[in-house]
N, CA, C and O of each residue as an XYZ file, in Angstrom:
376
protein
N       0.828     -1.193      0.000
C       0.000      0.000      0.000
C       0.870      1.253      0.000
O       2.082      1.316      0.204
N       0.090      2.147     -0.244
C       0.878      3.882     -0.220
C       1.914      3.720      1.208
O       3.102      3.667      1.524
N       0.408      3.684      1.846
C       1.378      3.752      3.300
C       2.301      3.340      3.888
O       3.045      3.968      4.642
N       2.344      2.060      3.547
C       3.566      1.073      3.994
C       4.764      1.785      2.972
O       5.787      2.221      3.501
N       4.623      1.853      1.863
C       5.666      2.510      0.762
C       6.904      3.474      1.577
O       8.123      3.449      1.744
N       5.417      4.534      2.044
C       6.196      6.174      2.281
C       6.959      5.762      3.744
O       8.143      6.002      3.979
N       6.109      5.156      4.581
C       6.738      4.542      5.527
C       8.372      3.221      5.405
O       9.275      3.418      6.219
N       8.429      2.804      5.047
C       9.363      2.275      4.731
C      10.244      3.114      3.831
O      11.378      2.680      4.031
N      10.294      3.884      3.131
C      11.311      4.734      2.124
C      11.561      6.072      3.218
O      12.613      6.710      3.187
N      10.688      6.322      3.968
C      11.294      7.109      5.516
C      12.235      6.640      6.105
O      13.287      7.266      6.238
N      11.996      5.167      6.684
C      12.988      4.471      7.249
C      14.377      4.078      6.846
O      15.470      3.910      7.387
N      13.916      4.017      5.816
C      15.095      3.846      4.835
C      16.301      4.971      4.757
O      17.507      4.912      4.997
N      15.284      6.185      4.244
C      16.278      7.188      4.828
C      16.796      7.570      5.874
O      17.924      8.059      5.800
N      16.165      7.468      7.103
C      16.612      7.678      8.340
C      18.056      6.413      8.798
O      19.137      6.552      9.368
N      17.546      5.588      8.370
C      18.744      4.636      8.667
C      20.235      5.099      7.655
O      21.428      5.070      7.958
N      19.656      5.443      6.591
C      21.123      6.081      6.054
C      21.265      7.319      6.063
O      22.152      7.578      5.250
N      20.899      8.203      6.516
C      21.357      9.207      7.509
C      21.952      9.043      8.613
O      22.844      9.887      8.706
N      21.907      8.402      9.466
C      22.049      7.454     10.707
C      24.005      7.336     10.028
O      25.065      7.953     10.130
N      23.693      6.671      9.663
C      24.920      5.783      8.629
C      26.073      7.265      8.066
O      27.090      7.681      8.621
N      25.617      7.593      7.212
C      25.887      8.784      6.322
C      26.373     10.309      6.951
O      27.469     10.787      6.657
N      25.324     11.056      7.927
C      25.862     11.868      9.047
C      26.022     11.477     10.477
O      26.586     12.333     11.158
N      25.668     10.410     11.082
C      25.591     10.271     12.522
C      27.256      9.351     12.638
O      27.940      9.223     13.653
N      27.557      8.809     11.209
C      28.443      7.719     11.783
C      28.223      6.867     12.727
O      29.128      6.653     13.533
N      26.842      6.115     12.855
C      26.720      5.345     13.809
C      27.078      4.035     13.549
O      27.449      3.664     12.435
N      26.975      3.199     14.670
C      27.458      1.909     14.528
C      26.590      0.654     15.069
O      27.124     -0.429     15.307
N      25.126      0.904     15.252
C      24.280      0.637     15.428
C      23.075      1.575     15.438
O      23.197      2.643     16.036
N      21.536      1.177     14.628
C      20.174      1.694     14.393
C      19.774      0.256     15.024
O      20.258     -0.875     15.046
N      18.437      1.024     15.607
C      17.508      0.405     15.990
C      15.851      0.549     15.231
O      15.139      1.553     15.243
N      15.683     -0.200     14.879
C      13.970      0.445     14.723
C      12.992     -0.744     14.801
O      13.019     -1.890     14.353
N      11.944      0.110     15.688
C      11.092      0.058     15.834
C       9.513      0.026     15.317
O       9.166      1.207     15.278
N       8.457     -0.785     14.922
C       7.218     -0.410     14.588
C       6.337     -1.246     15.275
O       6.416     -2.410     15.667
N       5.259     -0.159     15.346
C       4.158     -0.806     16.075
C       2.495     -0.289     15.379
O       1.976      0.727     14.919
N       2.199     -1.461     15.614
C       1.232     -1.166     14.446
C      -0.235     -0.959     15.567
O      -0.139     -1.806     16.454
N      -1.307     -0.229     15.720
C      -1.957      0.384     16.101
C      -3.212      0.029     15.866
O      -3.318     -0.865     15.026
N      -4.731      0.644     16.572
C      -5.783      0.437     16.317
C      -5.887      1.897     15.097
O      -6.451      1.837     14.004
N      -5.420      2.703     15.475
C      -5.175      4.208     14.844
C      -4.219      4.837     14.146
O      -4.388      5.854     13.472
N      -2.671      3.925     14.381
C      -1.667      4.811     13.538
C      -0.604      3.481     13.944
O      -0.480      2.648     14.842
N       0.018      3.853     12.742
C       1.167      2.895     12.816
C       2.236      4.017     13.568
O       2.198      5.195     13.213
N       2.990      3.654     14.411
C       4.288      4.332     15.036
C       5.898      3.594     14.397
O       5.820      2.366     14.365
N       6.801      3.961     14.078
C       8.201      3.753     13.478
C       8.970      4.914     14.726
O       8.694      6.003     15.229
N      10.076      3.873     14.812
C      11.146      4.622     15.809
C      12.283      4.148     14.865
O      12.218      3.108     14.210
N      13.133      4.848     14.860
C      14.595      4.828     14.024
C      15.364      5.658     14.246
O      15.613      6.730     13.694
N      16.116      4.707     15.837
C      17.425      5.240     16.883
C      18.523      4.668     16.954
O      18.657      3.507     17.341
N      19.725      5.643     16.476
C      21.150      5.220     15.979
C      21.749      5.718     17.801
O      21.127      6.417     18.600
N      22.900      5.166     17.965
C      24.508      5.703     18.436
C      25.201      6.313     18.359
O      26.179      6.394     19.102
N      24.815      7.325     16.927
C      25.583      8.100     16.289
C      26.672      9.088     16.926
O      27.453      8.924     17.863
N      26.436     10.183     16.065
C      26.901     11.564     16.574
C      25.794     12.823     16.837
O      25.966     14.027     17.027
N      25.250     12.445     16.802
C      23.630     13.347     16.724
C      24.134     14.728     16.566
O      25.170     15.054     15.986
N      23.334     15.449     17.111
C      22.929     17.118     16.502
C      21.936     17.434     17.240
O      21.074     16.858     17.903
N      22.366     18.883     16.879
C      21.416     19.729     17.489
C      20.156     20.766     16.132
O      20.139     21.660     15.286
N      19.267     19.678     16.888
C      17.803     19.914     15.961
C      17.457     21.096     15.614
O      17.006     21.481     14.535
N      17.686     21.679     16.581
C      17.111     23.237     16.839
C      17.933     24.027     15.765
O      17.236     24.895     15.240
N      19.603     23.959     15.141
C      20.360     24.304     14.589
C      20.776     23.843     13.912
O      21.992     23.950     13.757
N      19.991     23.041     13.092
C      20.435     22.393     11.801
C      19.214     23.112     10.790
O      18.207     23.608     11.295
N      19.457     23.096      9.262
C      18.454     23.697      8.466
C      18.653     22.124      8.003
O      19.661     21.439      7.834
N      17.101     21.833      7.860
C      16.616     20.712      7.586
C      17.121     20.611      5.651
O      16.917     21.531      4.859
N      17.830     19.170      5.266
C      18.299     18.893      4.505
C      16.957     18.103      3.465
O      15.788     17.884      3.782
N      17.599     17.842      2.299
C      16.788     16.916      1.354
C      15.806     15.807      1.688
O      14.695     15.509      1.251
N      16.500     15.369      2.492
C      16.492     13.725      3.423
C      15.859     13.896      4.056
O      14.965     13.073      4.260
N      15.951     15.281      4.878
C      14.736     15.590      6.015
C      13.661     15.798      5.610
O      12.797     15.032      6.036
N      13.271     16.765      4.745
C      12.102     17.593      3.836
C      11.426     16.666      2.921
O      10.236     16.350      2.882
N      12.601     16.220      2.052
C      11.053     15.567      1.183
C      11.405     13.902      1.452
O      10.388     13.229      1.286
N      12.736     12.994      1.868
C      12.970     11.673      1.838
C      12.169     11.002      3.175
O      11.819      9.868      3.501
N      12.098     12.114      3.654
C      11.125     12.152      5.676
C       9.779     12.534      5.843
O       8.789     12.013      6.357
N       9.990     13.453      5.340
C       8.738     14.604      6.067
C       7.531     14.555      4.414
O       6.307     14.676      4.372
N       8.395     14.362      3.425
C       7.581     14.768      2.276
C       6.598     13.572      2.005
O       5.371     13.644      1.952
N       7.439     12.381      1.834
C       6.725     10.808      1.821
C       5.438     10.778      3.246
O       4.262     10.460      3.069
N       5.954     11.130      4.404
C       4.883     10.981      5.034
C       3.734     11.866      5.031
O       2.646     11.449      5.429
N       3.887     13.054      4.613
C       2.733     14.448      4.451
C       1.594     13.938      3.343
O       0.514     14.447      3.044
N       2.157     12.915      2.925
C       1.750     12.339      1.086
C       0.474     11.169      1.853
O      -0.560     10.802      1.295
N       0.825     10.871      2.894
C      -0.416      9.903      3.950
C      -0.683     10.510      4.725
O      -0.695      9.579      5.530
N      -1.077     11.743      5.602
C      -0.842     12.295      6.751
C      -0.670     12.077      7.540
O      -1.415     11.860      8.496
N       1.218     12.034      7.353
C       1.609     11.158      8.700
C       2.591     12.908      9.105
O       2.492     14.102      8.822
N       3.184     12.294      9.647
C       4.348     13.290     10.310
C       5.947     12.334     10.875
O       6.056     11.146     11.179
N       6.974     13.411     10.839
C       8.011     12.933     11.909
C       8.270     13.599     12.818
O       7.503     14.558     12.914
N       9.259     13.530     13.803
C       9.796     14.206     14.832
C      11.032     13.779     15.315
O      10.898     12.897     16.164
N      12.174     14.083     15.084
C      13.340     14.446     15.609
C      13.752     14.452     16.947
O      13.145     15.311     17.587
N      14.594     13.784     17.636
C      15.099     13.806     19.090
C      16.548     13.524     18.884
O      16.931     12.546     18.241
N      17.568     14.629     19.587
C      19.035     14.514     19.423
C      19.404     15.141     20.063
O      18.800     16.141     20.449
N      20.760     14.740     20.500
C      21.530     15.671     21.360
C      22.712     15.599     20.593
O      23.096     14.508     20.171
N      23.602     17.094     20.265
C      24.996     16.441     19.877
C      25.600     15.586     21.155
O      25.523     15.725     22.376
N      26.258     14.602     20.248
C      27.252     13.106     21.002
C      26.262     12.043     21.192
O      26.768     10.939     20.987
N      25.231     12.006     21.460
C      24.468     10.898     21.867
C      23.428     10.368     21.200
O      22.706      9.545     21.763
N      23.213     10.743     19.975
C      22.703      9.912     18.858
C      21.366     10.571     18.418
O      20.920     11.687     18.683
N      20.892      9.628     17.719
C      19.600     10.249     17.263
C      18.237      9.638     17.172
O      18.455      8.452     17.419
N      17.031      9.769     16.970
C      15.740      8.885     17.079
C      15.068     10.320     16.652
O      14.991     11.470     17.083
N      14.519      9.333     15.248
C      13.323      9.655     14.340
C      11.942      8.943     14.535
O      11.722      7.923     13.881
N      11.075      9.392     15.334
C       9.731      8.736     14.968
C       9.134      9.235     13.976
O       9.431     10.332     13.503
N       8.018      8.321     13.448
C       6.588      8.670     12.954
C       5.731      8.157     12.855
O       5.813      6.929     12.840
N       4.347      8.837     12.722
C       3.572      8.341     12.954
C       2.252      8.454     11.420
O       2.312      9.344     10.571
N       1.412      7.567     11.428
C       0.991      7.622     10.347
C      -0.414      7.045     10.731
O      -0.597      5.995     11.347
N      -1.266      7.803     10.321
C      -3.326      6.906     10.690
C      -3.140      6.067      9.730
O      -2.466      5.966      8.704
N      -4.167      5.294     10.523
C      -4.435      3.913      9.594
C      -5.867      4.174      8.846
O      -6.811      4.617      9.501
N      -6.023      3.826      7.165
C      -7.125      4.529      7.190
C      -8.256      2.981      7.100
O      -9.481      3.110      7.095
């Protein structure tokens, strides 16, 4: 389905971002599938960042945020520089 698509090609990116800027050496992810929304967690070891001060890249905007806006889903960002990173999202089930 759509959903599973945009959802998985999210993950996808997040894990090679993970890979690509975090230099991590372990991702984790997560899904849980819902009466209402599917949830995805995708948390590296990395090098994380600071969310607040980054201008959101390609990967973020349309490989993240764009695929899921396309189902009305959303993501959200959690990082600290040094201590890695975790991307959720979330997506209704229709």
């Amino acid at each position: 389905s759509h959903v599973v698509s945009a959802l998985a090609g999210a993950a996808g990116e997040a894990m090679t971002n993970a890979a690509k800027h975090g230099d991590a050496s372990a991702v984790t992810l997560f899904v849980e599938v819902g009466d209402d929304e599917v949830f995805v967690s995708v948390k590296d070891d990395g090098a994380g960042f600071d969310v607040d001060a980054v201008e959101p890249g390609i990967g973020m905007t349309q490989s993240i945020t764009g695929r899921l806006a396309e189902v009305a889903g959303g993501a959200h960002w959690r990082s600290t520089a040094g201590s890695g990173t975790e991307v959720t999202f979330t997506v209704p089930v229709k």
